[in-house]
ZAVO-517937 format. One record per residue (C-alpha): residue in three letters; x, y, z. Coordinates in Angstrom, 3 decimals. Example, Ala and Ser with C-alpha at 12.3 -4.5 7.8 and 13.67 -1.06 7.14 Angstrom:
// residues 2
 residu       c1       c2       c3
    ALA   12.300   -4.500    7.800
    SER   13.670   -1.060    7.140
***
This chain:
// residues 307
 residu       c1       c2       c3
    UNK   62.762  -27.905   -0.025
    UNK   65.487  -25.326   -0.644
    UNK   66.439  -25.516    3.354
    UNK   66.791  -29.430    3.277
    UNK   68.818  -29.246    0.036
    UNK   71.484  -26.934    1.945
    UNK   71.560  -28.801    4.999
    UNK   71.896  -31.807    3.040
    UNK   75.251  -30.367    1.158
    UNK   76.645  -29.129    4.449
    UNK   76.455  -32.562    5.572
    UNK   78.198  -34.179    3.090
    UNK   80.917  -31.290    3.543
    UNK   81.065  -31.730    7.393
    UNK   81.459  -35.485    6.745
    UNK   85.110  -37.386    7.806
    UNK   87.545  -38.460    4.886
    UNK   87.441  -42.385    4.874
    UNK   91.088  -43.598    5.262
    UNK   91.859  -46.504    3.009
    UNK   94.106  -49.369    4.081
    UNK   96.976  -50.021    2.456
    UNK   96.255  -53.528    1.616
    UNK   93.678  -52.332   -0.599
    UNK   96.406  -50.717   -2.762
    UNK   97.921  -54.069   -3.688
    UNK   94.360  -55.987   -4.535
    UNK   93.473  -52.899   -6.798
    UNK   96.867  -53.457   -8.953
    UNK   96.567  -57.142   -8.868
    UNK   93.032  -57.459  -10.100
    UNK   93.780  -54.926  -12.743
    UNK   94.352  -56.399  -16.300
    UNK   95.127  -54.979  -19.514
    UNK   93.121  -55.145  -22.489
    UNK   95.049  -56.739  -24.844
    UNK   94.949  -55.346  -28.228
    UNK   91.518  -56.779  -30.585
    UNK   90.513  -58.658  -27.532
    UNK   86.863  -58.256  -27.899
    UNK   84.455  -57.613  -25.182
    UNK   86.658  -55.401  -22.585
    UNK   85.529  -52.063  -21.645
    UNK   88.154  -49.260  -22.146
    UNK   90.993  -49.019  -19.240
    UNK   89.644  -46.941  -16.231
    UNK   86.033  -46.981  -16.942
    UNK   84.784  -48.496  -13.811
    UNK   87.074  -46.306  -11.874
    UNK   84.939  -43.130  -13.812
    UNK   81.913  -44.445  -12.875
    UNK   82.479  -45.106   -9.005
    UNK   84.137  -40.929   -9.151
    UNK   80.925  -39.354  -10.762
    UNK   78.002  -41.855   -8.974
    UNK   78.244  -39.755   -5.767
    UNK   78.088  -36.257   -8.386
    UNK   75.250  -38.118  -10.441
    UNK   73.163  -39.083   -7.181
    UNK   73.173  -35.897   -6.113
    UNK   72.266  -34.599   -9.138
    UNK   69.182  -36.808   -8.853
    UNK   68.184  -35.851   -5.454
    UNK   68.690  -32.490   -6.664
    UNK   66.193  -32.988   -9.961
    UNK   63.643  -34.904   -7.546
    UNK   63.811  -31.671   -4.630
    UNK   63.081  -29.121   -7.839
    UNK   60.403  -31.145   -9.148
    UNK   58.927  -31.265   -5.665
    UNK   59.424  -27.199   -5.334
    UNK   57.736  -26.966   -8.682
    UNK   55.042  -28.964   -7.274
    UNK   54.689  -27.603   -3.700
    UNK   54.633  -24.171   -6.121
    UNK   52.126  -24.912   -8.180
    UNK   49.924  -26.134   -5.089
    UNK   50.698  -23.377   -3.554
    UNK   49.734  -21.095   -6.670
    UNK   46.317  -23.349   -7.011
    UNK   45.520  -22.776   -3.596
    UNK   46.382  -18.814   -3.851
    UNK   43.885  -18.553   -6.720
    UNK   41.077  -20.506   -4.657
    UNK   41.343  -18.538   -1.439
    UNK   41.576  -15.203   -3.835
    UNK   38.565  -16.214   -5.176
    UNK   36.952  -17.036   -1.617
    UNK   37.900  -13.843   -0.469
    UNK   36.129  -12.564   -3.644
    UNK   33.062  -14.882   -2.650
    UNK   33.196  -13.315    0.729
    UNK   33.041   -9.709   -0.194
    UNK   30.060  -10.515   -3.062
    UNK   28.056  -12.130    0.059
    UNK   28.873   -9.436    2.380
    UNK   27.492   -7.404   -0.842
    UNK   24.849   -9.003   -1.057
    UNK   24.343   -9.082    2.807
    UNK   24.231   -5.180    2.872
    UNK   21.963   -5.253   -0.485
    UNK   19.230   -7.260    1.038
    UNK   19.489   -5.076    4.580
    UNK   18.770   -2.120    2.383
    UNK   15.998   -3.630    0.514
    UNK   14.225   -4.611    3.731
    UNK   14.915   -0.851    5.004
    UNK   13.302    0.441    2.173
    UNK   10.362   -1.589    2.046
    UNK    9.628   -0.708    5.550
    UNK   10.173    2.469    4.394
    UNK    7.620    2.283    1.808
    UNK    5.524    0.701    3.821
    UNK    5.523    3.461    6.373
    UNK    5.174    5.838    3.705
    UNK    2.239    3.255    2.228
    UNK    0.764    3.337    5.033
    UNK    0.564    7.498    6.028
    UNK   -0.884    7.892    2.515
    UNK   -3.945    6.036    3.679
    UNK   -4.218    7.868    6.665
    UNK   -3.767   10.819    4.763
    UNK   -6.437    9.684    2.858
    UNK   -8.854    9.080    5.682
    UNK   -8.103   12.255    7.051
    UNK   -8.658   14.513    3.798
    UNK  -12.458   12.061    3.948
    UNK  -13.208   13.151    7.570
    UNK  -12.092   16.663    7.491
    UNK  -14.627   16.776    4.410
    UNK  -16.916   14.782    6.307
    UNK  -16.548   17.320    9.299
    UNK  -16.928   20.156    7.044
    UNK  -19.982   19.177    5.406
    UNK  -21.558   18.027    8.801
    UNK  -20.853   21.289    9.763
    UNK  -22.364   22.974    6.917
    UNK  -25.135   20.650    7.781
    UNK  -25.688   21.532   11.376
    UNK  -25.954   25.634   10.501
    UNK  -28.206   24.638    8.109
    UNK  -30.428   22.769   10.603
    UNK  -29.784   25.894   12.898
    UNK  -31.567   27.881   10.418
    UNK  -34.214   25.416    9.642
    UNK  -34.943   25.484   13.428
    UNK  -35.148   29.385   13.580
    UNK  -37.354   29.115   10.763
    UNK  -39.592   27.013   12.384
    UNK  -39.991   28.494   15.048
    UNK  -41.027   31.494   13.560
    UNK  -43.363   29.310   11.484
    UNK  -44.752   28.005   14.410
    UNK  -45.203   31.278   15.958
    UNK  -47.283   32.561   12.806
    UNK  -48.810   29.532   13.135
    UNK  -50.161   30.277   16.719
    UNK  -50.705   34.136   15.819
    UNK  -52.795   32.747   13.228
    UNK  -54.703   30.124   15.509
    UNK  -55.438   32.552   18.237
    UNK  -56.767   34.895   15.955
    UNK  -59.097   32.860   14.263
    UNK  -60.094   31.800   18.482
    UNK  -60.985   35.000   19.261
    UNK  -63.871   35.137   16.627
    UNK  -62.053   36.709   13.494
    UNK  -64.028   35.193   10.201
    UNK  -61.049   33.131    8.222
    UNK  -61.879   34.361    4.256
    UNK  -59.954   32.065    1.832
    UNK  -59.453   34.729   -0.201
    UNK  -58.957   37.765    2.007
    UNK  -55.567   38.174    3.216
    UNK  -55.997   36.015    6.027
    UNK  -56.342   33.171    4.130
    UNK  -53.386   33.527    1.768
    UNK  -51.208   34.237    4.764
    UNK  -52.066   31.205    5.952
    UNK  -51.681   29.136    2.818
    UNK  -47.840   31.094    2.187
    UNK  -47.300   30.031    5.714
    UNK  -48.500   26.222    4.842
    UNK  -46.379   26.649    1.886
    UNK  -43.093   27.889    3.518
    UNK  -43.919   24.928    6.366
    UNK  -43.826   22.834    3.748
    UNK  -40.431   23.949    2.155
    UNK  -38.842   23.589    5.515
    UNK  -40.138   20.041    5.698
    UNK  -38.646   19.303    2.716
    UNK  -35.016   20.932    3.665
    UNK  -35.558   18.897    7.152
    UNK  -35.836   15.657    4.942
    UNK  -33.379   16.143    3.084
    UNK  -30.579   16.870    5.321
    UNK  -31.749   13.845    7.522
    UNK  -31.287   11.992    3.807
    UNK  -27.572   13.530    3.299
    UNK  -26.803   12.521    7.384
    UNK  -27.937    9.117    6.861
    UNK  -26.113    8.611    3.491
    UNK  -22.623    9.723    5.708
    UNK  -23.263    7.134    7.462
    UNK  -23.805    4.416    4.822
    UNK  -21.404    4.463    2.260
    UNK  -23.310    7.569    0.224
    UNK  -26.420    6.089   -0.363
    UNK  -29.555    7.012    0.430
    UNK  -31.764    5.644    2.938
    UNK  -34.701    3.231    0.520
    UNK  -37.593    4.913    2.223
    UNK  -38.560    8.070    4.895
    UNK  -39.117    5.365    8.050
    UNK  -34.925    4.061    7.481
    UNK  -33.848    7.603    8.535
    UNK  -36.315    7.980   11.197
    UNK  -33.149    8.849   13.360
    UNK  -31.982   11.153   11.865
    UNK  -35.478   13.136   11.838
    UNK  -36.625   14.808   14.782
    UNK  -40.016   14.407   14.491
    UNK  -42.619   12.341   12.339
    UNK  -44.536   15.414   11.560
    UNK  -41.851   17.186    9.664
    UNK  -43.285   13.863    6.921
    UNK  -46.469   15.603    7.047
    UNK  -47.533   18.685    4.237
    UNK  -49.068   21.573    6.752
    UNK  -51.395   21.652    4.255
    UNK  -52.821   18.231    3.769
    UNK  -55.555   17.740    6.041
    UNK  -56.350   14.526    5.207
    UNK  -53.138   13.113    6.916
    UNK  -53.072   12.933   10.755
    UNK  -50.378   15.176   12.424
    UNK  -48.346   12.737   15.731
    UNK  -45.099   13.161   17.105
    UNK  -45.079    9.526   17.799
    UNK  -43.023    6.875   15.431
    UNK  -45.170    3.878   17.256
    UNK  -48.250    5.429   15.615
    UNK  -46.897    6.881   12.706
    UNK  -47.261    4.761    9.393
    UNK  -46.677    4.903    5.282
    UNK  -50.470    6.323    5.441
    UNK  -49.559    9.160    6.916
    UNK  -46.764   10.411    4.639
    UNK  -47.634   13.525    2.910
    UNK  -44.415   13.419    0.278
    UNK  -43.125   11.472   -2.147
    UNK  -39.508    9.584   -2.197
    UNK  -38.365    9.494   -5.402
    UNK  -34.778    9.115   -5.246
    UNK  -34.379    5.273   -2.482
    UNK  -31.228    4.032   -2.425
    UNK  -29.184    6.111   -5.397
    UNK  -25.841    7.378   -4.347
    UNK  -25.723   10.701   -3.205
    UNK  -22.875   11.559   -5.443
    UNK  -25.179   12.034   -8.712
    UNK  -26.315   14.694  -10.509
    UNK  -26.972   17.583   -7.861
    UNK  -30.224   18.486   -9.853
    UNK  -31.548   15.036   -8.915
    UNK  -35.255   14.976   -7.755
    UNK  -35.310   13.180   -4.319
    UNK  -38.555   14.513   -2.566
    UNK  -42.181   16.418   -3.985
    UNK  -44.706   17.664   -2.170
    UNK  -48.071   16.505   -4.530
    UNK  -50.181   19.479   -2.797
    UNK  -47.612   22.231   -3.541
    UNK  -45.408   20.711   -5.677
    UNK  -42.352   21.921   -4.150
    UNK  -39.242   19.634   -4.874
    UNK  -36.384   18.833   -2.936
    UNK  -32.756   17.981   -4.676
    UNK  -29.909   16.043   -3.860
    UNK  -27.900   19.022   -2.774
    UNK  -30.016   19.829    0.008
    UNK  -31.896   22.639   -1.383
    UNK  -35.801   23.233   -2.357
    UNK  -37.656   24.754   -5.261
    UNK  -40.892   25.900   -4.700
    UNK  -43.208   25.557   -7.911
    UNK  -42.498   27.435  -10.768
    UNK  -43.554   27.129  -14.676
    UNK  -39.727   27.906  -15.381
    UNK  -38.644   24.390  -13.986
    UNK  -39.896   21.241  -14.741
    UNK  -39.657   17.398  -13.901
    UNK  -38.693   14.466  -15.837
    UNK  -37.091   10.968  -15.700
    UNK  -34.091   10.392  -16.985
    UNK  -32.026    7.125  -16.846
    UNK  -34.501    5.863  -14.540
    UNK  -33.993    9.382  -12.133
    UNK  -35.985   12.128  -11.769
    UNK  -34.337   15.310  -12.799
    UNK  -35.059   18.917  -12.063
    UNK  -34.468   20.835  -15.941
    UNK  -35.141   24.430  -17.086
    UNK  -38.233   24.500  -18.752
    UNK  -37.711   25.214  -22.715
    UNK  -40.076   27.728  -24.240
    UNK  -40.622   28.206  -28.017
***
């Protein structure tokens, strides 16, 4: 508005000088007249005249009041819309904010996701490693179970051939308790074969144990190891098609318990002997120092109390 104001003025100053004709000289003086003195109703001598001098002055001093009021507008306009794009620039910066708040937040989830995620393996690991561990602790034990029956087994035919070749069996010379010790350490190493096939099975199902001997027939090696090498009254096979609950020789006392209780846990007995085998894997032979009793539904192995 400024630039149009000064162009405006420097056209009024570039404009020609009107040239008045001299006839108009003579009809100005005759139309004036001369207020007469008390005449009433006549404006003051040269008033008109002062008017027509200052209308050009006073309409410019309009145009000049309407082009500030329209700079004062255009300015506050101008102001108004400074403030709003300010504050969309501000809007702007809060969403690219809020852009680079939410990229983080989905970095760091994944992140913890990641991080979620090789905890569990981490997990599963520290479970197999144990699991590998204990199967191998397991496996020597099974090595030395084997050893030991063989050399059972080789008693056991040192035994039978001597009693071929005519040699008089006395229960109670020392024939015969050789015999019965070696029944009884067959026995024990039944017992330590059951329960390892027990432990392998319950690796395999969530740490419980199988509910009867038949459910971990795979993990046995043979049906006879179910057999006491002292109960005669049970038939001896190596077959699982003929072998049946009539033939079993020991007792199951612990079916289906997790094999995370109480280590002194009762799970197999031999009635003839009455050797025991625990949860942990081991045996105890008979003794008057130990006994057996139910606890919470569970047979328990306990330290016999004397008074």
């Amino acid at each position: 508005m400024g630039h149009s104001t000064e162009k405006t003025e420097e056209l009024l100053r570039k404009a020609p000088r009107l040239k008045v004709p001299d006839e108009l000289l003579n009809e100005l003086k005759r139309d004036i007249r001369l207020p007469r003195d008390g005449e009433p109703g006549q404006a003051p001598f040269g008033s008109g005249s002062s008017l027509k001098r200052w209308l050009p002055a006073f309409s410019f001093s309009v145009l000049l009041l309407a082009c500030l009021v329209a700079i004062a507008v255009q300015s506050s306009l101008l102001s108004e819309l400074r403030r709003e794009n300010q504050a969309l620039l501000a809007e702007s910066q809060d969403i690219a904010q809020l852009r680079q708040e939410n990229q983080e937040y989905h970095r760091l989830r994944a992140q913890s996701e990641q991080l979620e995620q090789l905890r569990k393996d981490n997990v599963e690991l520290q479970k197999l490693r144990s699991e590998v561990a204990q199967l191998r602790e397991q496996t020597q034990q099974l090595t030395i179970l084997r050893a030991e029956n063989q050399r059972l087994l080789a008693e056991k035919k040192a035994n039978e051939s001597r009693t071929a070749s005519g040699t008089e069996e006395d229960p109670f010379g020392e024939i015969g308790e050789a015999k019965k010790k070696a029944q009884s350490t067959a026995c024990v190493n039944n017992l330590k074969q059951i329960g390892l096939g027990a432990r392998m099975w319950a690796n395999d199902h969530k740490d419980v144990l199988p509910p009867d001997f038949l459910a971990m027939r795979n993990e046995l090696n043979t049906p006879k190891i179910l057999v006491c090498p002292g109960d005669h009254a049970k038939v001896r096979t190596a077959n699982w098609a003929e072998f049946g609950p009539a033939n079993l020789s020991y007792e199951f006392l612990a079916p289906g318990i997790s094999a995370r209780e109480s280590p002194n846990t009762v799970m197999t007995r031999c009635p003839l002997h009455g050797h025991v085998g625990l949860l942990d894997g081991s045996v105890h032979q008979s003794s008057p120092n130990f006994k057996i009793i139910q606890k919470d539904g569970k047979w328990v192995m306990e330290r016999a109390s004397y008074e």
